[in-house]
C-alpha positions as CSV (number, residue, x, y, z in Angstrom):
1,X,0.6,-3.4,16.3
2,X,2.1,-5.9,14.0
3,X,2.2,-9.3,15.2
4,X,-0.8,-10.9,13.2
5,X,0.4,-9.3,9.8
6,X,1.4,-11.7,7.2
7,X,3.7,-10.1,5.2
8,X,6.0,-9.5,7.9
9,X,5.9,-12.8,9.8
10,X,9.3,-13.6,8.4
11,X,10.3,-11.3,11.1
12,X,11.4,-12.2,14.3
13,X,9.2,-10.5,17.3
14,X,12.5,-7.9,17.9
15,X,12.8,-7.2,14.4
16,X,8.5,-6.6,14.1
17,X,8.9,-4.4,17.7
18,X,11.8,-2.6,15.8
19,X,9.7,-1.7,13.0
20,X,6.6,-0.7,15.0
21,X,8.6,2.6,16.0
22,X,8.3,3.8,12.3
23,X,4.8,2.9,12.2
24,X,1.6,4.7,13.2
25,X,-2.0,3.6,12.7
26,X,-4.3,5.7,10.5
27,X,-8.5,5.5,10.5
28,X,-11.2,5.4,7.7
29,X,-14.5,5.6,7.8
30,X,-16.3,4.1,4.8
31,X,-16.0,6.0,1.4
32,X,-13.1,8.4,2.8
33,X,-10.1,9.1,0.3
34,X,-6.8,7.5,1.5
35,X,-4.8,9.6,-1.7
36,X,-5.6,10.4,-4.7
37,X,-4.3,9.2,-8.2
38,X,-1.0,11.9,-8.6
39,X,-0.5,13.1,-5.2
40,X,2.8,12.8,-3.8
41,X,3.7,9.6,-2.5
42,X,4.7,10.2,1.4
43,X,3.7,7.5,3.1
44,X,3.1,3.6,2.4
45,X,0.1,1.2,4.0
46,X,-0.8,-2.1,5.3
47,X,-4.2,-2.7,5.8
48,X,-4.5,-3.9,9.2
49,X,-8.2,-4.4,8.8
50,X,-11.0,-3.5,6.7
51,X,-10.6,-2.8,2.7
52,X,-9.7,-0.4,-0.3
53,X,-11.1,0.2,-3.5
54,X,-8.0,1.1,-6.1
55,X,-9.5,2.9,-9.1
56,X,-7.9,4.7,-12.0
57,X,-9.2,7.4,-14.0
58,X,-9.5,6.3,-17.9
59,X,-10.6,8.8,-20.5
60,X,-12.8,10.5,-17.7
61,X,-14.3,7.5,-16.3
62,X,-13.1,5.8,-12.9
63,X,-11.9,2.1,-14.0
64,X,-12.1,-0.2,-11.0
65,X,-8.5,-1.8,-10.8
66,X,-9.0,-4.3,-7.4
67,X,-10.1,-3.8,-3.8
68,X,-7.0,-4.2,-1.1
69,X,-7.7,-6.6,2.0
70,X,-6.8,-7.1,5.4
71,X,-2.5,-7.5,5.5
72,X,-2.0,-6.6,2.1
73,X,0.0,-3.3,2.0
74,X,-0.8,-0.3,-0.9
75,X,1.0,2.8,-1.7
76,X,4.3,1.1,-1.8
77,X,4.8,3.8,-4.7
78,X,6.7,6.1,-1.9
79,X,9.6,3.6,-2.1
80,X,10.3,5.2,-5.2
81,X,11.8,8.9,-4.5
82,X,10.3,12.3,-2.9
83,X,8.8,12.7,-6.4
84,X,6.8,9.6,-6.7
85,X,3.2,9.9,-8.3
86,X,0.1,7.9,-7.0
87,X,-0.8,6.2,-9.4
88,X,-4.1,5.6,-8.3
89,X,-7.0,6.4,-6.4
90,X,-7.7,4.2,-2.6
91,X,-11.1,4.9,-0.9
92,X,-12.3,2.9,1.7
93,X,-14.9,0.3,0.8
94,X,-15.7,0.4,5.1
95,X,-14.6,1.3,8.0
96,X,-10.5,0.8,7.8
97,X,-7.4,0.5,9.9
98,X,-4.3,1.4,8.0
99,X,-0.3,1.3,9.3
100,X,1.4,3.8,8.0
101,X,5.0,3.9,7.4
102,X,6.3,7.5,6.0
103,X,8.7,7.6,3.1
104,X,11.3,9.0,5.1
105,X,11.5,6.0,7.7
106,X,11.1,3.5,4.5
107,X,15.2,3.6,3.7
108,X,15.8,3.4,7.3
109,X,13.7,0.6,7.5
110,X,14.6,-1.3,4.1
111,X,17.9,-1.2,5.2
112,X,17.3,-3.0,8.4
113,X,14.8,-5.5,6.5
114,X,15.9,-6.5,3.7
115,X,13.6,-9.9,3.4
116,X,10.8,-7.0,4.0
117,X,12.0,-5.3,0.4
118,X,11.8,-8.8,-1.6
119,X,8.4,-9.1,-0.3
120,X,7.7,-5.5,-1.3
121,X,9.1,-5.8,-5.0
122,X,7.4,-9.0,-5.5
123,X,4.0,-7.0,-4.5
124,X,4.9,-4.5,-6.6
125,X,5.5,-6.9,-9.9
126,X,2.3,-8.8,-9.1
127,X,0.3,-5.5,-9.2
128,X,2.2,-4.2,-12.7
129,X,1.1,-7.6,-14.0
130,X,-2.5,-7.5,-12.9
131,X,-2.6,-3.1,-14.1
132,X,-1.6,-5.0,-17.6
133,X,-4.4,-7.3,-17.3
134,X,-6.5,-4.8,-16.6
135,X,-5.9,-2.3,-19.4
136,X,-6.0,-5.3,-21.6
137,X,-9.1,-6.4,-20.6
138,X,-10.8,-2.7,-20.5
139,X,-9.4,-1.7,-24.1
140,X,-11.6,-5.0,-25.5
């Protein structure tokens, strides 16, 4: 289920078997919600294939924030605590196959993988610097 996806191919085939028992897959048909902006967080992704639209709602209106692609993970927010907020919207732009990894098994599994986490942060500071851009660029 995980040997062709790029952000773990720093791990070894044991270590990507390993972390396969945390994982289940998870189907979308085009235009089905994934979550919505402030649900609970309970679960992050990798897009195994297919793609995501990420919008944000901005005085009323949905603001288009970026489209998620095949290997790139989203909803990395449930790393963050029980009481982490989506801060976004993911809808699937077509048919999609997601991994899902539940918040629960994500300690477990950060603990084990610790290369895995560095990859995961570094995600996560590319996408605050892009939702800056973003706002920016809206507000102008």
């Amino acid at each position: 289920m995980l040997d062709n996806i790029k952000i773990l191919e720093s791990l070894s085939l044991r270590e990507r078997n390993d972390l396969s028992l945390f994982c289940q897959k998870k189907y979308l048909k085009k235009g089905e919600v994934l979550f919505f902006e402030g649900e609970s967080a309970s679960a992050m992704y990798i897009l195994a294939d297919g793609s995501i639209e990420i919008s944000k709602k901005h005085d009323g209106e949905d603001v288009l924030l970026g489209n998620v692609h095949a290997e790139e993970i989203l909803g990395e927010m449930a790393l963050f605590g029980e009481n982490s907020k989506r801060m976004a919207t993911a809808k699937a732009l077509e048919d999609t196959i997601l991994i899902t990894i539940l918040s629960f098994s994500l300690d477990e599994i950060i603990h084990k993988y610790p290369d895995l986490l560095e990859k995961i942060k570094n995600i996560i500071e590319e996408r605050i610097v892009n939702n800056k851009i973003t706002e920016t660029a809206s507000e102008l």
